[in-house]
N, C-alpha and C positions, 0 to 999 in steps of 0.2 A: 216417765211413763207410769200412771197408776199403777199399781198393782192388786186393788182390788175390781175385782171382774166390772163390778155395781156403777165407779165411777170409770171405766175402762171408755175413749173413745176413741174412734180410728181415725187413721189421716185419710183417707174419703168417707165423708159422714154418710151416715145410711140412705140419709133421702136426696142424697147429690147422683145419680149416675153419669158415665163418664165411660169412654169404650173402652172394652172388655175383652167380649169373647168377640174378637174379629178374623176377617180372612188374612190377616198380618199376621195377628200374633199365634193364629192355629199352624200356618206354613212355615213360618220361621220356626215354632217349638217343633213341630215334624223333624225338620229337617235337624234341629238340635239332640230329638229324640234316639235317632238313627246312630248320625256321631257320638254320643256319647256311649251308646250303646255298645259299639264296635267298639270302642277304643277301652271301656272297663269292660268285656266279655275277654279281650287280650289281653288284659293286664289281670285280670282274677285267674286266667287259666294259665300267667306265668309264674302272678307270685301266690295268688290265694287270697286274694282281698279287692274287695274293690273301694271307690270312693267316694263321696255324694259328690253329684255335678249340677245339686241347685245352684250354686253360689258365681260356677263361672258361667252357667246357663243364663243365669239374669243377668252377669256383666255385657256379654258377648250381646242378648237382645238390647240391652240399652245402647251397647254402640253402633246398632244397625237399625232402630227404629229412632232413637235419638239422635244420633250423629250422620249417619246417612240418611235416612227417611223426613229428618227433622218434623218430628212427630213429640212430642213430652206429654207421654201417656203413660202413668205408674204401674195402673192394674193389665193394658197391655203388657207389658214387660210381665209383670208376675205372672199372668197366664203363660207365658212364654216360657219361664223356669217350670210352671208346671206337669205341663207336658213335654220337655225337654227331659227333666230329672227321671221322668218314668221308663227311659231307654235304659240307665244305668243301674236300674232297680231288679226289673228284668232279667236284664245281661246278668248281675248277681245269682239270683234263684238261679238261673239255667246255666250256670258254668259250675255251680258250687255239687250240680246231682247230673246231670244228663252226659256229660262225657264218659260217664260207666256204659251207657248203652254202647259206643263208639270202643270203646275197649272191650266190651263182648265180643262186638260187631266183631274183631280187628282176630280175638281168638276163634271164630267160627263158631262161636256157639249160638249165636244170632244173625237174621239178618242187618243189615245195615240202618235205624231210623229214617224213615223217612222225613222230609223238611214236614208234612202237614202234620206228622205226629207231634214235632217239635212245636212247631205252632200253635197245637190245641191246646199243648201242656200249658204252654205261656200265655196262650191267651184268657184260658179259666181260671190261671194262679192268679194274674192280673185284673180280670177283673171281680173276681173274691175278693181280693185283696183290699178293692177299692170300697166292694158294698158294705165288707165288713165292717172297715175303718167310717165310713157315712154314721152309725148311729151313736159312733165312741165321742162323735166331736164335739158335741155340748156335756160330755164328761169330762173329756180330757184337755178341749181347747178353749172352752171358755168357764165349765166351772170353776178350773185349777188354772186360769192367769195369775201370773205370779208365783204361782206354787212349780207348776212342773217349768223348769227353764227355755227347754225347747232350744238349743245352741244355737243347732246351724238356723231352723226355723227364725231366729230372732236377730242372726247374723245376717241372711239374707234381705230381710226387711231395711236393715240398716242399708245394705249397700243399696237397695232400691230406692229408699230415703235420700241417699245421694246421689243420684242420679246424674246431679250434674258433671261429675268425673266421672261418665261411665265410658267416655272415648278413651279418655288417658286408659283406666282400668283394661277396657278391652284389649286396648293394645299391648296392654302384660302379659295377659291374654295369650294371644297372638304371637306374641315374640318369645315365651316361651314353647309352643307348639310350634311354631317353625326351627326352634333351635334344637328342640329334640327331636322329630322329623328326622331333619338332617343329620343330627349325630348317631339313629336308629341308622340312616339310611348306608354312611360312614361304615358304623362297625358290624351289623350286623346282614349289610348287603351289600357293601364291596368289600369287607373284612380288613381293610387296612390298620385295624385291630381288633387285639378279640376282649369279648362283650364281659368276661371273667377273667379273673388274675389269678392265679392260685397255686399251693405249692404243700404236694403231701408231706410231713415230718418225719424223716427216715427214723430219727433215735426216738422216737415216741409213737411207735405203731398204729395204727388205726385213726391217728388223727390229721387234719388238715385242715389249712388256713387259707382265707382269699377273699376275694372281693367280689362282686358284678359292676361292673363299670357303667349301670344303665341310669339315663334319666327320671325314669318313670320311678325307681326304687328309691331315689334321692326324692324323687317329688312324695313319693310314700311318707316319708320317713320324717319330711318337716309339716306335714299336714297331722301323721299323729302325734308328733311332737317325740323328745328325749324321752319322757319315762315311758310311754309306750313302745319308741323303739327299742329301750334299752332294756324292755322287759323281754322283746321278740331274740335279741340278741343273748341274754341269759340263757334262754331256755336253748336257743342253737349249740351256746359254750357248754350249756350240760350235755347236749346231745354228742358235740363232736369236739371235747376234749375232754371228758369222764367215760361217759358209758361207750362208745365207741371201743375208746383204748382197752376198755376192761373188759368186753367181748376179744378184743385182739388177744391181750394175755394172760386168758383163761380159757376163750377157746381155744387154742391151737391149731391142731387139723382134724378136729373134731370138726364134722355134720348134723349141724342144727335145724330143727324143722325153726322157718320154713323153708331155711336154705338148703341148697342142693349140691355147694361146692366146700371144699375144706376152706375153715375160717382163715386161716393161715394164708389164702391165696387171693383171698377178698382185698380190692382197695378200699380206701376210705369213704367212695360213692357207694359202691357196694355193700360193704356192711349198713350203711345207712338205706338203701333200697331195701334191702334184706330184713335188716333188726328194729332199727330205730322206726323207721314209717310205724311200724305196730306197736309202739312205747306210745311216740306220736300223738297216733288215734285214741290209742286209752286215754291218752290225757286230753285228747279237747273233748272226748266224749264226757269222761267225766267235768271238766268248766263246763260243758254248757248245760249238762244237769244240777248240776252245784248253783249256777248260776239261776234257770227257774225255781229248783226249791228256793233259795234265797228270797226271789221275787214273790213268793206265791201270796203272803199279803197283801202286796201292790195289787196281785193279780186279781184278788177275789173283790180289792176295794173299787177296780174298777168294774168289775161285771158289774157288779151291784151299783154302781152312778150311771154305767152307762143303759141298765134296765131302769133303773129309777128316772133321766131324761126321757127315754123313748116311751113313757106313761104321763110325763108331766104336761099340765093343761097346755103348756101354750104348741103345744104339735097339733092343734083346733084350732088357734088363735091366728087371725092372719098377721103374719110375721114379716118383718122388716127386711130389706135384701140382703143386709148381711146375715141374717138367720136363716134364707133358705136353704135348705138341705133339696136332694134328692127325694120323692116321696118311698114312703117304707114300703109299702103297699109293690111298686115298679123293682125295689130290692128283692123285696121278698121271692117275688115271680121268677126273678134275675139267679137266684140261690138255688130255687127248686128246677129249675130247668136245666142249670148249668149240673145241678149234682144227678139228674136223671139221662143227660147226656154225658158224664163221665161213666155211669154204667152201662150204658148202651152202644155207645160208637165202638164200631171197633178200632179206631185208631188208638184207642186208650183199654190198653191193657189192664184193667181193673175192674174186677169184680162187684158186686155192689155191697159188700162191708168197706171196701176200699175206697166207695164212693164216701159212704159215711164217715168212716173214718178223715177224708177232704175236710168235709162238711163241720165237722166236731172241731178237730186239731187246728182246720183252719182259722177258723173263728177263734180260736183260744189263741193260738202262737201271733193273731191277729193284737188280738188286746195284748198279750205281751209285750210287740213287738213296739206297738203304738206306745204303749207306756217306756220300755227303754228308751226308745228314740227321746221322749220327753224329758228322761233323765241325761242319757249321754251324749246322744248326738248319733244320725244315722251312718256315721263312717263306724263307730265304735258299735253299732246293733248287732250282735249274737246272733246271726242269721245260723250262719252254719252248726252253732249249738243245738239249734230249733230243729234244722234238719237232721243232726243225730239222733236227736230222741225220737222226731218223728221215725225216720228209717228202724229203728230199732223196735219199735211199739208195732208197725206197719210188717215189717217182716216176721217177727214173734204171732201177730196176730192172722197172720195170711198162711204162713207154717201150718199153725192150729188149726185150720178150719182145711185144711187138708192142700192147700193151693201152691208147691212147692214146684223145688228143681228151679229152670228160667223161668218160666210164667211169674212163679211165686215172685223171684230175685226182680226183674222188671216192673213187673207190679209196685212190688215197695220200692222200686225207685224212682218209676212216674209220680207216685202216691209222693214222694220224698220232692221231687221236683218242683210240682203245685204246690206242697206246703211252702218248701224255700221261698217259692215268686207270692207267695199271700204275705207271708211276713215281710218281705223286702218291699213290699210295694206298699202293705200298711204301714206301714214304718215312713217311708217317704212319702205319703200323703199327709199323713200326718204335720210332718213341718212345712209343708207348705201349704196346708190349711193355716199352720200358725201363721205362715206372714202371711197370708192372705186374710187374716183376722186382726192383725195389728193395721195392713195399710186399707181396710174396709173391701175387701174384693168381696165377691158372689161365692158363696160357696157352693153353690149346686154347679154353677159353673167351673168353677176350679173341677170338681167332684166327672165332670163330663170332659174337661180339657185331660183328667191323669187318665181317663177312661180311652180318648182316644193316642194319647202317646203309650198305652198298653197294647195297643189295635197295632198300632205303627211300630214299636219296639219285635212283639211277638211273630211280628210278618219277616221282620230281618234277621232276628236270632237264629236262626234255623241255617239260613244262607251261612254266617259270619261262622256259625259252629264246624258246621261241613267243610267250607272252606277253608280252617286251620289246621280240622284233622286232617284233609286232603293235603295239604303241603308238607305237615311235619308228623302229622300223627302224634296223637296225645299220650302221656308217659314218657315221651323222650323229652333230652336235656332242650330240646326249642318251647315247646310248648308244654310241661310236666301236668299240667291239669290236678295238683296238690288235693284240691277238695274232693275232686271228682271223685280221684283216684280213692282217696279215702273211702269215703263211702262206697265204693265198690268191691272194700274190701270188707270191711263191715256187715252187707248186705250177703256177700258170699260166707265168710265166717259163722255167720247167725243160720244162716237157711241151710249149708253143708256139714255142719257143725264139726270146723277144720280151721276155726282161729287158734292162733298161739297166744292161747287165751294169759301164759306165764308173759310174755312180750306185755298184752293189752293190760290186763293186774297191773304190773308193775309201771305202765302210764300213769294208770289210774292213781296209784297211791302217791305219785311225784307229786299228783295234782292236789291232792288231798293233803299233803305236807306244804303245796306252796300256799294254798289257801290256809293254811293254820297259820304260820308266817304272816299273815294279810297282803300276799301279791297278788294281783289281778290275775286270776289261771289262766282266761283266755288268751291273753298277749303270748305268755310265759308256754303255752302249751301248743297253740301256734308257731311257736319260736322254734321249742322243739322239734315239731313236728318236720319244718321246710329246711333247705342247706344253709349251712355258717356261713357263707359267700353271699346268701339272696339277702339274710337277715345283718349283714353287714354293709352291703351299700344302702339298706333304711338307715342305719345307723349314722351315714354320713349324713345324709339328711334331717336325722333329727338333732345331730351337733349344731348343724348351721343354727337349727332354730334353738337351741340351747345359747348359741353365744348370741342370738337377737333380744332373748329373752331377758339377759343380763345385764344390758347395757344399760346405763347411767343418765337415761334420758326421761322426761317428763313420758308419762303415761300414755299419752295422745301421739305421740312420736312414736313411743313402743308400738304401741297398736297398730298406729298407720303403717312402720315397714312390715310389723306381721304378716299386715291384710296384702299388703306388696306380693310378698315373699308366697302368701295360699293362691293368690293369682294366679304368680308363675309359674306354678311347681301345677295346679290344676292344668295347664298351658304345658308343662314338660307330661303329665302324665296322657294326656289326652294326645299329644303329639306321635310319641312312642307308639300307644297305642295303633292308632292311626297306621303309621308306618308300618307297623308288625303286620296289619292287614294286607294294606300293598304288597310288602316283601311275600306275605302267604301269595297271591298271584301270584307273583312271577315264580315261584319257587313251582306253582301249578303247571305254568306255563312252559317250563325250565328257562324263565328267562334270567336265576340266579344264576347260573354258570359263566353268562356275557358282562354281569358287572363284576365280577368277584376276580379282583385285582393281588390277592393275598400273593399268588405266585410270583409276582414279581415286585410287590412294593407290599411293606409291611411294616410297622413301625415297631411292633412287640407291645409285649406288656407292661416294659416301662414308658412307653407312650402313649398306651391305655391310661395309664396311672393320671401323667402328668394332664392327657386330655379330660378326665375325669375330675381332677384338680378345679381344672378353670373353669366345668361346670358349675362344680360348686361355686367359685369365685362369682358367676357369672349370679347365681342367686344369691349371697348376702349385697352383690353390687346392687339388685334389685330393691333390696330391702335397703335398704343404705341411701337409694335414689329422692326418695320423698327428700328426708332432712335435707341433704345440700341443695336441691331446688328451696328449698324455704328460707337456708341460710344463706341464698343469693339475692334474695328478694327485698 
């Protein structure tokens, strides 16, 4: 593949059309958009992260318009990833800020969200998100072919490229979502084991060890690979085998703000509810500042390319189908309307500096966003960095203009919400403009397909939110809501001015010390922040893909069981999720009581252990599967 833009040509040429945007691949990405939505909105509100879901979004449409349909249509399929991905995008923004309303909600110091407020938030982050990202893309996606890598963007192309293995592919797919499904459904809905292992250290106070025996976190864990996990895991082992133990013995039965019980009587959950969350927070607060100033080069060199395209002659010039954008003119309108309907509806408690403030931040944490995504890849985008500073700038600045107490706190957390889903959504547009620029698609099309899986996304996020605090209620050990929860603490510390601001400090400087070091803060402070249990079943999955990584095989072999191995593990995370949803019904319904089998059949946690084992077994056999089909051939 060339690499300069000049000689750059795509696999459908510009003057070939070939269907696109049909009623196939708009209802299959729907319906992709929905599932994946549900399934990363459960899985960011268990562990705090979610994942991109182009890659199994385009397997899954190839094996249904290609192997069922028998249709072999490229840019169908890519349309299909497009608006499929925008559920997962979404679900991110609004899990990582809105569950603070629900835990007001939950103190009485609010009413309850309404689903249309939820709605609106996700529906104007999203589609900001997308007008933003429209004028970056003859700066980002085809001035700097070659230059910015675009991962997953150039990853997904590939697998679309191949097309012809997208039934086998699918069915990885598949077989992993049906396998963790079931094993979700196993331990965490009929309890015949439980979903965590673990075991306080009596001769070393305050600390404790264990595992989460879930799939979803093994599928985490080899999609970011060993040194991301084992960055997440460090920063857990600072949290809950250093500072832990050294709040145990030096507090004593000393009462520390912001605790309310003698330290001495605190278990190891406890002190980390208590202390370390607000270490935590200082520390991703400060990564994801650390991380913009860093960027801020990047950032300035892209304003200025991407003002410099939106002046350049050929936006007069009638343009080739692969160059048609959106016109600016229908953005523009699209910007000023959405930011005059965030100061005015009352569904959106924001003021109209709050609007601006959208309007400003969005567009910037936009180009940001757009550009990381180009360097690391949207699993690895700083989302929730973005929404820190945002929250904090947004709260500071709503404070000051007299707009406090709740109003203010809500405020900067709607304000914090829409930011999230603008960068998440630019971010994910972004690489899938990129393979829709490698395999020749329409980009105004793609630009109208993200537009309507933000329609489709923003309309069930609301339901899928409701419905989990309804079951478990967010902050408990089912659903802990990590991000949420963060910034809801943040937002209250900064507007009541009742942080333990010594806690936040001393995050801050961890991070400031890991970053002189050269570790990546954000893993490292994330790690921190979540239990040594959650960040240790990633860990198992990022061994597996450590010993895949290793193996003694030609390149091509490598690769192909990796791509195996991100299948299944997308297929175990999407599963889980899935399932978490389910079990939230029934748990509505109380129809958990009727399977939950624990009283009389239970196998323990050394059968958690061992059934956790042959998970894993069950993903390197995955990986593993390609070579011996080849060496029987």
């Amino acid at each position: 593949m060339p690499n300069n833009k000049n000689d750059f040509k795509p696999y459908i040429p510009a003057d070939r059309v070939v269907p696109e945007f049909t009623v196939t691949s708009i209802l299959i990405g729907i319906l992709l958009a929905i599932v994946f939505g549900a399934a990363n909105a459960y899985l960011g509100l268990r562990v705090g992260m979610t994942v991109s879901a182009s890659i199994p979004a385009a397997v899954i449409s190839m094996g249904i318009i290609r192997m069922i349909l028998r249709k072999d249509s490229i840019l169908e399929n890519n349309l299909v990833q497009t608006i499929g991905s925008a559920g997962e995008s979404v679900a991110a923004g609004a899990i990582f800020t809105l569950p603070a309303l629900f835990l007001w909600a939950k103190e009485g110091l609010i009413d309850p969200p309404n689903i249309l407020t939820i709605f609106l938030i996700a529906l104007v982050g999203g589609l900001l998100g997308v007008s933003f990202m429209v004028p970056l893309r003859q700066a980002l996606i085809v001035e700097e072919h070659g230059t910015l890598p675009f991962p997953e963007g150039k990853a997904c192309a590939e697998v679309l490229l191949a097309g012809k293995e997208g039934g086998a592919k699918a069915g990885t797919v598949f077989a992993g979502l049906g396998i963790s499904a079931a094993y979700k459904f196993i331990a965490d809905g009929m309890y015949v084991f439980p979903s965590e292992v673990g075991y306080d250290i009596k001769g070393y106070a305050g600390s404790s060890i264990g595992v989460q025996v879930l799939p979803a976190l093994a599928g985490v864990g080899y999609i970011c690979g060993p040194k991301i996990s084992s960055y997440m895991l460090a920063g857990s082992t600072l949290s809950w085998f250093v500072l832990m133990p050294m709040i145990a013995l030096f507090g004593g039965d000393a009462i520390i703000f912001p605790g309310t019980d003698p330290i001495s009587s605190l278990l190891p959950k406890e002190l980390w509810s208590t202390y370390i969350k607000y270490i935590g927070a200082g520390a991703v607060a400060a990564g994801g500042i650390i991380s913009l100033i860093k960027n801020l080069p990047l950032i300035g060199r892209t304003f200025s390319q991407a003002m410099k395209s939106m002046n350049k002659e050929h936006a007069n010039k009638k343009l080739l189908r692969t160059e048609q954008d959106l016109p600016m003119p229908i953005l523009l309108v699209m910007v000023a309307v959405i930011a005059v309907a965030i100061w005015l509806i009352p569904a959106f408690p924001v003021t109209l500096l709050g609007a601006i403030i959208v309007v400003v931040f969005g567009f910037f944490f936009a180009t940001v966003s757009s550009r990381m995504v180009g360097l690391v890849g949207s699993s690895n985008n700083p989302v929730s960095g973005m929404a820190i500073a945002t929250l904090i700038i947004a709260t500071l600045a709503l404070k000051s203009t007299g707009v406090v107490g709740m109003q203010g706190m809500v405020g900067a957390i709607s304000i914090g919400g829409i930011i999230c889903i603008i960068a998440a959504i630019a971010g994910d547009c972004s690489q899938d403009l990129k393979t829709g620029f490698i395999l020749g698609a329409t980009p105004k099309k793609q630009q109208i397909g993200e537009m309507i899986g933000v329609v489709v996304s923003a309309s069930a996020i609301g339901g899928v939110l409701y419905l989990l605090d309804r079951a478990w209620g967010y902050g408990t050990d089912k659903i802990p809501a990590p991000q949420g929860t963060m910034m809801k603490m943040l937002v209250e510390g900064i507007m009541n001015a009742q942080l333990p601001w010594a806690l936040i400090l001393t995050g801050v400087c961890i991070a400031i010390v890991i970053e002189i070091v050269q570790i990546p803060v954000m893993p490292f402070a994330v790690g921190m922040y979540l239990p040594f249990s959650l960040n240790a079943g990633i860990m198992c999955g990022g061994i597996v893909r450590f010993i895949m990584e290793r193996r003694k095989v030609s390149e091509a072999e490598k690769k192909d069981s990796i791509d195996r191995g991100i299948l299944y593990t997308s297929g175990l995370i999407a599963g889980e999720g899935l399932m978490g949803v389910i079990l939230a019904v029934f748990a509505i319904f109380h129809w958990d009581e009727a399977i939950n089998v624990s009283n009389s059949f239970s196998i323990g946690q050394v059968g958690a252990l061992v059934v956790f084992v042959a998970l894993l077994g069950s993903l390197a056999w995955v990986c593993l599967k390609r070579e011996k089909k080849n060496d029987n051939e």
